[in-house]
C-alpha positions as CSV (number, residue, x, y, z in Angstrom):
1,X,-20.0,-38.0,4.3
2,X,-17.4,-35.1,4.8
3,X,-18.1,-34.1,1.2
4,X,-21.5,-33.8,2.2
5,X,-21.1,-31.6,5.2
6,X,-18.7,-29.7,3.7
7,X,-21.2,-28.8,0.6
8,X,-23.6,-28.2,3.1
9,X,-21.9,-25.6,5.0
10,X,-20.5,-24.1,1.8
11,X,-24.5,-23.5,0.8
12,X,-25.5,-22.4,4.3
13,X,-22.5,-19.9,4.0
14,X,-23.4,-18.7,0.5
15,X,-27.1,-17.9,1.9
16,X,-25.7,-15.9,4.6
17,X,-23.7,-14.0,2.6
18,X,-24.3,-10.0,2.2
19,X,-23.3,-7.2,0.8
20,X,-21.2,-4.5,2.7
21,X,-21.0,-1.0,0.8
22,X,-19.4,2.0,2.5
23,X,-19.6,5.6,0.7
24,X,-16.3,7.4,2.3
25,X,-15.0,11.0,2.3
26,X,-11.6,10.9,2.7
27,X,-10.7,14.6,4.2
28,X,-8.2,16.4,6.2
29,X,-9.3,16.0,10.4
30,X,-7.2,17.5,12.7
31,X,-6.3,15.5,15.4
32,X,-3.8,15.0,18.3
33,X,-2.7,11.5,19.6
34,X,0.2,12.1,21.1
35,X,-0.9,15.7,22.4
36,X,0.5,17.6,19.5
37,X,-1.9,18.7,17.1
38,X,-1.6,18.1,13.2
39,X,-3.8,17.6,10.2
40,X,-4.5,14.0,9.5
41,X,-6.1,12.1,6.7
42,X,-9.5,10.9,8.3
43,X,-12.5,8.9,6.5
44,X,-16.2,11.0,7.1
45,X,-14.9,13.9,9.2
46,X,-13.1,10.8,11.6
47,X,-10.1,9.7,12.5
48,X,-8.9,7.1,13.4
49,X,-10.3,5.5,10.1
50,X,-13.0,3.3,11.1
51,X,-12.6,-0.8,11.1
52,X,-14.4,-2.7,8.5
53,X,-15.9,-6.0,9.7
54,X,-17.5,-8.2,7.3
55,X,-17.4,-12.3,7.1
56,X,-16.1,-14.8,4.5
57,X,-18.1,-15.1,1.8
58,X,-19.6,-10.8,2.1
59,X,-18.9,-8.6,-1.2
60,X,-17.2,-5.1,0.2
61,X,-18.1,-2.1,-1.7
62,X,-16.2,1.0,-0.8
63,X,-16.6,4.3,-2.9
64,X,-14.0,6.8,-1.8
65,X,-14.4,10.4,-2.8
66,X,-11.3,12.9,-2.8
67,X,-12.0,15.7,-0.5
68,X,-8.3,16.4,0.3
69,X,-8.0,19.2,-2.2
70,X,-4.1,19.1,-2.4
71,X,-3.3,15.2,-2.7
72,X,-4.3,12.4,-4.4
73,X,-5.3,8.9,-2.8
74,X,-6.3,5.6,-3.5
75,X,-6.7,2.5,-0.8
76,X,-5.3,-1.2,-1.3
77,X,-6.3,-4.2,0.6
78,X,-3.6,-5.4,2.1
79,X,-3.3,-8.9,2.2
80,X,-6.2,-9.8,-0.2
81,X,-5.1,-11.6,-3.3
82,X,-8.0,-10.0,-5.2
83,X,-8.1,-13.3,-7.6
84,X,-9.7,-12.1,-10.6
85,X,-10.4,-8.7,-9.2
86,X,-6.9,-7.7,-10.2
87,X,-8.2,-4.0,-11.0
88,X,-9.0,-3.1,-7.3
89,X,-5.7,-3.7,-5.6
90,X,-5.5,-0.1,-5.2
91,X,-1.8,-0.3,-5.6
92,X,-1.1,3.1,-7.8
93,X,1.1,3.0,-10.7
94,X,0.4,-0.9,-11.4
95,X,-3.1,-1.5,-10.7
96,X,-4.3,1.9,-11.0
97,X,-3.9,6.0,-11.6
98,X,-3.7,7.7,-8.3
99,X,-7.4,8.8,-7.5
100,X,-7.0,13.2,-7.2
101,X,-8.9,15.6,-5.6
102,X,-12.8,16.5,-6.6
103,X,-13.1,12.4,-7.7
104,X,-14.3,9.3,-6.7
105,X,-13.7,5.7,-7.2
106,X,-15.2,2.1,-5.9
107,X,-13.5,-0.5,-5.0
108,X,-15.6,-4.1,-5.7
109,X,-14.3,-7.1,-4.7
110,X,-15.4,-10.6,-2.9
111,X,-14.3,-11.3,0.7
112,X,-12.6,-15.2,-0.2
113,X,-10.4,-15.0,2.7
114,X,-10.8,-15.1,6.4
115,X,-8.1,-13.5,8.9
116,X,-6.8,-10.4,10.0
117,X,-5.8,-7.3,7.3
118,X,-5.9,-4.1,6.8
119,X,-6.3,-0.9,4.6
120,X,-4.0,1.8,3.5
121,X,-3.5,4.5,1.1
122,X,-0.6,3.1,-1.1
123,X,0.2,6.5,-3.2
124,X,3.4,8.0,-2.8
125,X,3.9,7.5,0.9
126,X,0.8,8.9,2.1
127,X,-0.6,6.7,4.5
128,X,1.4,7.5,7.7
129,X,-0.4,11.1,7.7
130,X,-3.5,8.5,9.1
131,X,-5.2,7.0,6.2
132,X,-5.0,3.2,7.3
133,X,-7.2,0.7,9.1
134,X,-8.1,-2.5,10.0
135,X,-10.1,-5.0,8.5
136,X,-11.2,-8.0,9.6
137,X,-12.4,-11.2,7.9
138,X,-14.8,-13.6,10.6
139,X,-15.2,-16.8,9.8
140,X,-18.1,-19.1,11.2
141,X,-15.9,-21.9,10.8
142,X,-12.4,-20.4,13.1
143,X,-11.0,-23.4,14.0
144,X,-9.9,-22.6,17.6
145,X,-12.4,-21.9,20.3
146,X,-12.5,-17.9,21.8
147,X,-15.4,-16.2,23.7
148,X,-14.3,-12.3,22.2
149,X,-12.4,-10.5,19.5
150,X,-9.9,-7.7,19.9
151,X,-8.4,-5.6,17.2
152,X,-4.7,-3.8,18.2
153,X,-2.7,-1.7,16.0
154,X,0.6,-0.4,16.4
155,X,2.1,2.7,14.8
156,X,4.8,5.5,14.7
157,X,3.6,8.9,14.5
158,X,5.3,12.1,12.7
159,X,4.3,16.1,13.6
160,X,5.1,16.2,9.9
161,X,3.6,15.8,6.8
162,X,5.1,12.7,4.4
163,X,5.3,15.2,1.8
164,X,7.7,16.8,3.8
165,X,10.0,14.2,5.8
166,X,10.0,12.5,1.8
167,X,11.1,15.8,0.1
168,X,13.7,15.9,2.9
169,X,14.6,11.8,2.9
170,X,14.7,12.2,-1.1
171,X,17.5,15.3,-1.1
172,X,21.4,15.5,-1.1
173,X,21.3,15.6,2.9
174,X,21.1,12.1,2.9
175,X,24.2,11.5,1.2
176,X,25.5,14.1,2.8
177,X,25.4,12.1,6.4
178,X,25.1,8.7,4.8
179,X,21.0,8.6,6.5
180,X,20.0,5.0,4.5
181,X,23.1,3.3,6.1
182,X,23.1,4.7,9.2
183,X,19.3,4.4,9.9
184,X,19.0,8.2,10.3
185,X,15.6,8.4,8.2
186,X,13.2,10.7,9.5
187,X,12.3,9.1,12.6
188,X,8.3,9.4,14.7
189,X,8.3,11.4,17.3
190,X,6.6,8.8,19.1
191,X,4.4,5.5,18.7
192,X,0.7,4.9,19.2
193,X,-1.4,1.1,20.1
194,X,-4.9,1.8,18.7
195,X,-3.9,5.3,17.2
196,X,-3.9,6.8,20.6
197,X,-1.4,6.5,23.5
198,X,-2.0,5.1,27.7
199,X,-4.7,2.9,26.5
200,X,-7.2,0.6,28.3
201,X,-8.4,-2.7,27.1
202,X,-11.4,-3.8,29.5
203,X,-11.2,-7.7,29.8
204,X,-13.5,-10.3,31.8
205,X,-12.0,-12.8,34.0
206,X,-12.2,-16.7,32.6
207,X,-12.3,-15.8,28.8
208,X,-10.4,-16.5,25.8
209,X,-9.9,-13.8,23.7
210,X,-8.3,-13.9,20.0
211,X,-6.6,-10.7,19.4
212,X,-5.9,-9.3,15.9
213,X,-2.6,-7.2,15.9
214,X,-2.0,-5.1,13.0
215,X,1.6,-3.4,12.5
216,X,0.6,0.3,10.6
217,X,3.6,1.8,11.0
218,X,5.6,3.6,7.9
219,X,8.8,2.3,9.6
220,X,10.0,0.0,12.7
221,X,8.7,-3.0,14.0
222,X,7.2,-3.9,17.1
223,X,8.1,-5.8,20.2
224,X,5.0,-7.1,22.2
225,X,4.5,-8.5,25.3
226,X,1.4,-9.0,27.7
227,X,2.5,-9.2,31.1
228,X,1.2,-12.5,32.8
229,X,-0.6,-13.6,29.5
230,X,1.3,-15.6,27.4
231,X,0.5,-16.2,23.2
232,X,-0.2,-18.7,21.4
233,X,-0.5,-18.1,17.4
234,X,-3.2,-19.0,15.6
235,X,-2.8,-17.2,12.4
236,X,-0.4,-14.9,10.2
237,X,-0.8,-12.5,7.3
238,X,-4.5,-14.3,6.9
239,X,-3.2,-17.5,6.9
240,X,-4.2,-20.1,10.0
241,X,-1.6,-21.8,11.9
242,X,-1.5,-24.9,14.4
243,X,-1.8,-23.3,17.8
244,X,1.8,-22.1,18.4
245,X,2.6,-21.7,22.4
246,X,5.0,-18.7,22.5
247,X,5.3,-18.8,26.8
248,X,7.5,-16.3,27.6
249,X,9.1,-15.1,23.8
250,X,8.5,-11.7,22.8
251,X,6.4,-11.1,19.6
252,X,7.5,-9.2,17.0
253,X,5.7,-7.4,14.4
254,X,7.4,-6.2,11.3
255,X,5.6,-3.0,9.5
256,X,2.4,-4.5,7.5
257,X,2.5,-7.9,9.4
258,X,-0.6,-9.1,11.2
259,X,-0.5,-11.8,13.9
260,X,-3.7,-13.1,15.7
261,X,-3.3,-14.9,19.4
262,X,-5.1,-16.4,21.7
263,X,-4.7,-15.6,25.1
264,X,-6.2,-16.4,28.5
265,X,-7.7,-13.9,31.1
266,X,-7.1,-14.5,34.7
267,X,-9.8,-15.8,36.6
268,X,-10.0,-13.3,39.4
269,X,-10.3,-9.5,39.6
270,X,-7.3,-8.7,41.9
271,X,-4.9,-6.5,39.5
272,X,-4.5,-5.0,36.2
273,X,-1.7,-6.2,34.1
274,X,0.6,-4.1,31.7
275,X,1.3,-4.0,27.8
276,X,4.6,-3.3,26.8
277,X,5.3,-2.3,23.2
278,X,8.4,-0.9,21.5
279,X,9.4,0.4,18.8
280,X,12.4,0.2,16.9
281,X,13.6,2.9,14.7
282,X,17.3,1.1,14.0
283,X,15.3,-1.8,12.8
284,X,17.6,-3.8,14.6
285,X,16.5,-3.5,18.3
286,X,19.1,-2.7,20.9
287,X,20.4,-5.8,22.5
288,X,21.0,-7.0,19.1
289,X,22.2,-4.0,17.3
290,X,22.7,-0.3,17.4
291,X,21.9,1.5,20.2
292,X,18.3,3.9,20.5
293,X,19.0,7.2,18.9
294,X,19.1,10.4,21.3
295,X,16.4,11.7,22.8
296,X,14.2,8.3,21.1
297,X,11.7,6.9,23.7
298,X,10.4,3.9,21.6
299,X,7.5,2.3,24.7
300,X,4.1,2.8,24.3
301,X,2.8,1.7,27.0
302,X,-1.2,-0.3,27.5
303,X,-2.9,-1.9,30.1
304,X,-5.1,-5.0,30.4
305,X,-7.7,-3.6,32.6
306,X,-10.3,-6.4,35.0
307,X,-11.4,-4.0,37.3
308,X,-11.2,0.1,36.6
309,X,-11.0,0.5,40.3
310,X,-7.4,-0.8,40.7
311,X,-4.3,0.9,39.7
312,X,-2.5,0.6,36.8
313,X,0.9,-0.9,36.8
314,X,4.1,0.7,35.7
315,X,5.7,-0.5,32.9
316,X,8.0,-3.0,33.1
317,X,11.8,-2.3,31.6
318,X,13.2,-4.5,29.2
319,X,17.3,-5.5,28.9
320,X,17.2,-8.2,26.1
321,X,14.4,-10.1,23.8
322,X,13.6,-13.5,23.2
323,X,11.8,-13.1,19.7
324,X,9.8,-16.6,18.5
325,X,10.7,-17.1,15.0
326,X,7.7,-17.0,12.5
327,X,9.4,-19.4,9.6
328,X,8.9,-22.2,12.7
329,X,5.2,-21.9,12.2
330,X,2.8,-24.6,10.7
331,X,-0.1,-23.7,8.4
332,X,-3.7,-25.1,9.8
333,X,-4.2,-26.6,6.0
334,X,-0.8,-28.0,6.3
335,X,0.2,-27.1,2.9
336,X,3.3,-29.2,1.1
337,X,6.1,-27.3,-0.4
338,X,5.4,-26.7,-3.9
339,X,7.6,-28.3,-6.0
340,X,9.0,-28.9,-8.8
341,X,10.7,-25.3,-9.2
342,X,9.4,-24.3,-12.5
343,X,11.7,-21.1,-12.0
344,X,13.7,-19.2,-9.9
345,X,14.0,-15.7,-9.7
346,X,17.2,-13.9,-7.8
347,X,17.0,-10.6,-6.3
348,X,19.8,-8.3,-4.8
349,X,19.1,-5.6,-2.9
350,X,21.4,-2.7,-2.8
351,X,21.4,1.5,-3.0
352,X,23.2,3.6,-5.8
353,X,23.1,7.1,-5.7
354,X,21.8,9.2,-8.8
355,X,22.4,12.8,-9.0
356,X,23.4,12.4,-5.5
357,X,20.3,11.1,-3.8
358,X,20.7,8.1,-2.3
359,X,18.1,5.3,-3.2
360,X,17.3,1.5,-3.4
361,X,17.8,-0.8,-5.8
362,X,16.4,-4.4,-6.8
363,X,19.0,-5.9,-9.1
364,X,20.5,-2.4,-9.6
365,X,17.6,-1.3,-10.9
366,X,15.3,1.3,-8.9
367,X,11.6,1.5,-8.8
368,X,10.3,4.0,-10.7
369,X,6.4,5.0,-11.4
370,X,5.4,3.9,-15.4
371,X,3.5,7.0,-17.7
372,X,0.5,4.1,-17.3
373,X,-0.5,1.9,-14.9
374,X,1.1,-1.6,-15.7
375,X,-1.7,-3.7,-15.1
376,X,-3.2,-1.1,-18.1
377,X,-0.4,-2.0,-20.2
378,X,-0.8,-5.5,-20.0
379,X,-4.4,-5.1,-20.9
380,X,-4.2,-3.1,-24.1
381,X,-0.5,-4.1,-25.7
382,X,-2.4,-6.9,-27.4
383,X,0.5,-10.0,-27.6
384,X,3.1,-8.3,-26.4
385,X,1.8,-8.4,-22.7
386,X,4.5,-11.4,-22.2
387,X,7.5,-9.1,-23.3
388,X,8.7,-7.5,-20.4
389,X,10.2,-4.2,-22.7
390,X,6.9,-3.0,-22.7
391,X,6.4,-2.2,-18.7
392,X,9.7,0.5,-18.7
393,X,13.2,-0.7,-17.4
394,X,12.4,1.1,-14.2
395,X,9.2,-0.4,-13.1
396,X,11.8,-3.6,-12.5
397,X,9.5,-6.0,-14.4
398,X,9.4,-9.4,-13.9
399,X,6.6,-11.6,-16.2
400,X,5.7,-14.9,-15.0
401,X,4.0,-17.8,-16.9
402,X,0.5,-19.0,-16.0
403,X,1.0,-21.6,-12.9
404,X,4.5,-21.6,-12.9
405,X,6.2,-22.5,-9.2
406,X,8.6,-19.3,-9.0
407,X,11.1,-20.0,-6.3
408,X,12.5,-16.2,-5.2
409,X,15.8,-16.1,-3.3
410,X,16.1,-12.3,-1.7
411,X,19.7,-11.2,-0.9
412,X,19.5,-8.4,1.2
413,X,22.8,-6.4,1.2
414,X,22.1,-3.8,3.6
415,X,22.7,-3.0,7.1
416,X,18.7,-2.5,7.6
417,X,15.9,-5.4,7.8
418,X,13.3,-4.8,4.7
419,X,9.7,-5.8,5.6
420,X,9.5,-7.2,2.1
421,X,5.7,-7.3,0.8
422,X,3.9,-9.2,-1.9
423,X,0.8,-8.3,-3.6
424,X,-1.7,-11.0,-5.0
425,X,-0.1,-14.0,-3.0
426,X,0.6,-15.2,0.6
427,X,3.7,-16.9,-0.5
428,X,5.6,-20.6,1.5
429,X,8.4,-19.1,3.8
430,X,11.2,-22.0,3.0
431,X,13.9,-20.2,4.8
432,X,15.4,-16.8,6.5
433,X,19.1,-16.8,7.6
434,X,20.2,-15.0,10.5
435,X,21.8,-11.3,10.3
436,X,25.5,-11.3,8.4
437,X,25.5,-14.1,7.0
438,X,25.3,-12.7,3.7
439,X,23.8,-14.9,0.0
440,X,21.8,-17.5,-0.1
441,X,24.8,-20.6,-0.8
442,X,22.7,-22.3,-3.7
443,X,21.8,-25.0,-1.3
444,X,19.0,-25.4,0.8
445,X,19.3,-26.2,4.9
446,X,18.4,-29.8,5.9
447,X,15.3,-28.6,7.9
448,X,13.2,-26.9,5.2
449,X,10.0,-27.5,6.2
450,X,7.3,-30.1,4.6
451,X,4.9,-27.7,5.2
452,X,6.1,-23.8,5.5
453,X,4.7,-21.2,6.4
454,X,2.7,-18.8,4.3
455,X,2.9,-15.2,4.7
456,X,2.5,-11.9,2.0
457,X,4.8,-9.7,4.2
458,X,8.4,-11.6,5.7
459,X,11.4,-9.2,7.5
460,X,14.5,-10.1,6.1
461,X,17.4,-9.8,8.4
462,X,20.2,-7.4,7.7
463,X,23.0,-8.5,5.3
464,X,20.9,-11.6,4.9
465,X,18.8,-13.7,2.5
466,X,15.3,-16.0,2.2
467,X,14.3,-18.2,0.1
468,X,10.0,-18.2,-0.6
469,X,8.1,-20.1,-2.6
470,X,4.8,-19.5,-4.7
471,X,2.4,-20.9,-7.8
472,X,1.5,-17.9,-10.4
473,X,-2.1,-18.7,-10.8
474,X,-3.4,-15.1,-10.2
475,X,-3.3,-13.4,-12.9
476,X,-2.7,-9.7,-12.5
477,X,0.1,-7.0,-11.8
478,X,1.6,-7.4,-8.5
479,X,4.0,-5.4,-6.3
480,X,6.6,-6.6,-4.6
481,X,8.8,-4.0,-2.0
482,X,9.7,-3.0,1.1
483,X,6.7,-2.0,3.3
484,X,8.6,1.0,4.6
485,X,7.5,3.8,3.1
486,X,10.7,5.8,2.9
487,X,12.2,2.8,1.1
488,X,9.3,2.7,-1.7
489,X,9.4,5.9,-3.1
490,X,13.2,5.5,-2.6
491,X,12.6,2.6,-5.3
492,X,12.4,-0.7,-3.6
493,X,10.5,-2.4,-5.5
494,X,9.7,-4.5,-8.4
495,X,6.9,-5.6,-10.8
496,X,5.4,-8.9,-11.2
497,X,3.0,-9.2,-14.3
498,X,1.3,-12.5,-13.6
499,X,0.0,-14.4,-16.7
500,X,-0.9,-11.5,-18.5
501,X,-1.7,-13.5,-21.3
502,X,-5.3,-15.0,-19.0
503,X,-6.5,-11.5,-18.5
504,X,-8.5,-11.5,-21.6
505,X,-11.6,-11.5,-18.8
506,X,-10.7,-8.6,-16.8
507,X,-12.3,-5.0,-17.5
508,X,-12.0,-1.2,-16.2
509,X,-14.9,0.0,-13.9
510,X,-15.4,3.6,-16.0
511,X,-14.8,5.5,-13.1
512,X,-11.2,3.9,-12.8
513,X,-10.8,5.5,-16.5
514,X,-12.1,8.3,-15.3
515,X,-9.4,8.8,-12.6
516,X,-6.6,8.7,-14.7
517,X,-8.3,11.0,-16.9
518,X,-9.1,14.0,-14.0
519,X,-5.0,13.0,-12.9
520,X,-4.0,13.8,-16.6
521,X,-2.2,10.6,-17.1
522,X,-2.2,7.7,-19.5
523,X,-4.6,4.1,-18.8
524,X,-3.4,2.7,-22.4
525,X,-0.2,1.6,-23.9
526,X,3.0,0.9,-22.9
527,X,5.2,2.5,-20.2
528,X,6.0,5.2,-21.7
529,X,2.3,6.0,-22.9
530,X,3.1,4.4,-26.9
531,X,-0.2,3.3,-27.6
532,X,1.4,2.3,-32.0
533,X,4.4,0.4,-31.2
534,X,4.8,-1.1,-27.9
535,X,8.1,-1.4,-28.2
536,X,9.0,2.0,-28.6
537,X,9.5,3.1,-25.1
538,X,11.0,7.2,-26.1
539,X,9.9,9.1,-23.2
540,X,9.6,6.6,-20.4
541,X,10.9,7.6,-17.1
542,X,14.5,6.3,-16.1
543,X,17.0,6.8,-13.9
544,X,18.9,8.1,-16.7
545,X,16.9,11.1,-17.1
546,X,17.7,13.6,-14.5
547,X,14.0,14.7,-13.9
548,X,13.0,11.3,-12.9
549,X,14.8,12.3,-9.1
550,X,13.3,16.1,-8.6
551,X,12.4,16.6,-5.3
552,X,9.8,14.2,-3.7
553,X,6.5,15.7,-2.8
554,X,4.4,12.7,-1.9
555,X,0.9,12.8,-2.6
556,X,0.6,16.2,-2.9
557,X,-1.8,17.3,-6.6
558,X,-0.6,18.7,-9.2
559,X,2.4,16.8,-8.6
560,X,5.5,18.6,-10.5
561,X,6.2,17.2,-14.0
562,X,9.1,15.2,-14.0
563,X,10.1,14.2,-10.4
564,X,9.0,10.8,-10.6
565,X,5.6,12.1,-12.3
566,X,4.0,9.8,-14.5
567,X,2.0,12.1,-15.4
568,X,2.9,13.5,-19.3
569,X,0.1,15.3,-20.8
570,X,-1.8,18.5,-19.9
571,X,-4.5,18.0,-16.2
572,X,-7.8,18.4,-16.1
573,X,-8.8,18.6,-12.8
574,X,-12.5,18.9,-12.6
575,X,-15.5,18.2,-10.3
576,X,-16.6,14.5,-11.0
577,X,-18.5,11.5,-9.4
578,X,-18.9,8.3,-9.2
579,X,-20.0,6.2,-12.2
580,X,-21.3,3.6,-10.9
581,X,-20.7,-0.1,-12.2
582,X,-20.4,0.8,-15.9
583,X,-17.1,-0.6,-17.2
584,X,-14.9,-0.3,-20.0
585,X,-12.9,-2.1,-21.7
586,X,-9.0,-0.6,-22.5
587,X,-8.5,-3.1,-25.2
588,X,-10.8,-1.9,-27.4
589,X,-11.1,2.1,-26.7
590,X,-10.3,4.4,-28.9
591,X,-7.5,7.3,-28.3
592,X,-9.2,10.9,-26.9
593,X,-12.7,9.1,-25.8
């Protein structure tokens, strides 16, 4: 019988399912949320970015064209596992070339999750200067009851341009006064709930409302606390929960994260109630850490509003937090721990400096860009997609076997949390030790959970280590690194080619190709663009070669050769359009088509 009603509403579903296409010009708006004017990156002539709504089971279609005449773009899903649409991750420099000015590009992909996410530009630390969204997924069958839906985003805000604060985060200076370990990044100048500052969300006495927050920032967390409305969880990262009471703990957000809650409106009219919100730039919050920097005012400050006739409250100050712990949650679908461990993987992260920039390393190796995209690499090396030599040494490749449980223990040797992120998977949280208390011992705690959480972004604590869990059965080329923008093109990061070897079905929309083509860099071969012998990698980009640390210019087009450029033949930037759903096919092109 459940079989039954299950098939049922999987039909009735299917039926109802539609099609949502969105034809986007992404341009330069000016705008001024925190009364200082600035060019942002808008969508249409807009900003903030617009939300995308669609429901489980929809197909999203979003053409982007690039108006920005200076920069290049792209968007990534965040959160979406893109299970067999490994080519519109949007992640450039593994699933894609970085989309430049005066051409366009779709993204096509099925909506197969529910839950709260978001969109972002994710090329070369571009999507603080405003090009980032929400999305949410509604599902019919939500499990908890509400009566209305909110979306809340929190963000930092910068008067300038990431080109800028990277070329100055990516020089000597940092070395200089020691910036990575001492937090002293280029800080916001202030932070933002809904992109804007003092805002007002109307409620109605005697509902429940589930509230999507979304954490945009490039680099704290969030603190988050309704006055007189407690949380309860009821989903993370797109992933539902058992309702989770939270009473009086604060939340709190790590950059990328999503959390949806519940809460309850008050039954009467008689006041307005206050949002607090902080920010912290130390990434270690102040009762447990280092002090706020000079002159830093991390509140943002919100109201619950029942009646616009009474005042609004002042906001309340805050001596110490009481933060719930996330690894404590249960999964709705009560997933068990996946084991056996097939193989464990062991990371360690840690800086180096080379040619005296300070920068991050994964198994002192860092993160940088390929000459071609590696999920292009994996689809036109033929059998040598399982070697690893053919992704570059400093694309930090890891290749995983076809449904293999991978086990990944994360050291983190720094004084900073990391918001670490994972493409293609929302992976089981087994466990997250508490700051300074250094590696993982080899042995896990007695109260690993039967059922762990699942999440695709997890903050590890400072001088600290976790231990995740997750089944390679998505095929594809999928980031993993610190969702703080400073710290990826600083070179946190690392490579997982999934199962390259089951891609045999995957192909190129022909406007992808022709992307790389108006960029003027390479969609076949290996890392270093070797299209004969894959395992000649002459000319790839490593930290041995000097050029590879230039200065940092972001998005900005033509981006200088060398420098991190993956670029390595002559540009030919031209007008161009979309091409519609033709695709092709790297494996079988031929060089100079």
């Amino acid at each position: 019988m459940h079989f039954v009603i299950f098939l049922t509403l999987f039909w009735v579903q299917l039926a109802l399912a539609k099609t949502v296409k969105y034809n986007w010009s992404i341009d330069w708006v000016t705008a001024s949320p925190d009364g200082f004017t600035r060019p942002v990156i808008g969508v249409n002539g807009q900003w903030p970015c617009p939300q995308i709504d669609v429901d489980l089971g929809d197909r999203l279609v979003v053409t982007i064209h690039n108006n920005l005449g200076n920069e290049s773009t792209g968007l990534h899903w965040h959160g979406f596992n893109q299970r067999g649409h490994a080519t519109m991750d949007g992640s450039a420099g593994a699933a894609q070339c970085p989309v430049p000015p005066n051409s366009s590009f779709t993204y096509d992909f099925p909506i197969t999750q529910a839950g709260t996410y978001w969109y972002h530009s994710h090329t070369q630390g571009q999507y603080p200067d405003g090009l980032r969204g929400p999305l949410i997924v509604h599902d019919p069958q939500f499990p908890y009851h509400f009566d209305e839906e909110i979306t809340m985003t929190f963000s930092d805000w910068y008067h300038e341009q990431m080109p800028t604060l990277l070329n100055y985060y990516q020089s000597t200076a940092d070395v200089t006064n020691n910036s990575i370990q001492a937090g002293q990044a280029p800080i916001p100048q202030s932070g933002l709930i809904n992109d804007s500052q003092n805002n007002t969300i109307h409620v109605k006495p005697g509902k429940t409302y589930l509230i999507h927050m979304i954490d945009m920032a490039n680099f704290p967390g969030v603190a988050v606390y309704f006055d007189g409305h407690p949380f309860t969880a009821v989903e993370v990262d797109g992933v539902y929960t058992e309702q989770h009471y939270l009473g009086s703990q604060n939340l709190r957000i790590a950059p990328a994260q999503r959390w949806s809650v519940l809460i309850h409106t008050k039954h009467d009219t008689s006041k307005n109630f206050v949002i607090f919100a902080t920010l912290d730039v130390n990434m270690l919050f102040p009762p447990t850490g280092i002090p706020n920097l000079p002159g830093w005012n991390g509140n943002t400050t919100a109201w619950l509003v029942y009646d616009d006739a009474k005042p609004l409250p002042p906001q309340k100050t805050f001596y110490s937090f009481d933060f719930f712990d996330d690894v404590a949650l249960v999964p709705y679908d009560r997933e068990p721990l996946l084991e056996p461990v097939d193989r464990r993987i062991t990371m360690s992260m840690q800086n180096a400096t080379y040619d005296g920039i300070t920068r991050f390393t994964i198994n002192d190796i860092t993160y940088l860009p390929p000459k071609v995209p590696s999920l292009y690499t994996a689809l036109t090396v033929g059998n040598y997609s399982t070697n690893s030599l053919v992704y570059g040494t400093n694309s930090n490749p890891f290749v995983l076997g076809y449904n293999e449980v991978i086990e990944l223990v994360i050291n983190n040797k720094h004084e900073n949390l990391h918001p670490m992120h994972l493409h293609g998977h929302q992976f089981q949280v087994l466990e997250r030790s508490y700051p300074d208390t250094g590696e993982w011992p080899g042995s896990y705690a007695s109260n690993v959970s039967a059922t762990p959480v699942r999440r695709d972004t997890v903050m590890l604590n400072k001088n600290a280590w976790s231990v995740w869990r997750f089944r390679a059965n998505n095929p594809g080329v999928w980031l993993f690194h610190c969702h703080i923008e400073y710290h990826i093109t600083s070179g946190l990061v690392a490579t997982f080619v999934e199962a390259p070897d089951h891609l045999d079905h995957l192909e190129v929309p022909k406007d992808h190709i022709q992307a790389c083509k108006n960029y003027g860099m390479e969609y076949r071969g290996n890392a270093a663009g070797n299209t004969r012998d894959p395992l000649n990698l002459n000319g790839q980009l490593t930290s041995n070669n000097a050029s590879a640390f230039a200065k940092n210019h972001g998005a900005i087009f033509p981006p200088p050769m060398g420098a991190g450029s993956s670029t390595s033949k002559k540009r030919n930037v031209k007008n161009s359009r979309s091409l519609g759903p033709a695709v092709y096919n790297l494996e079988r092109s031929k060089l100079g088509d």
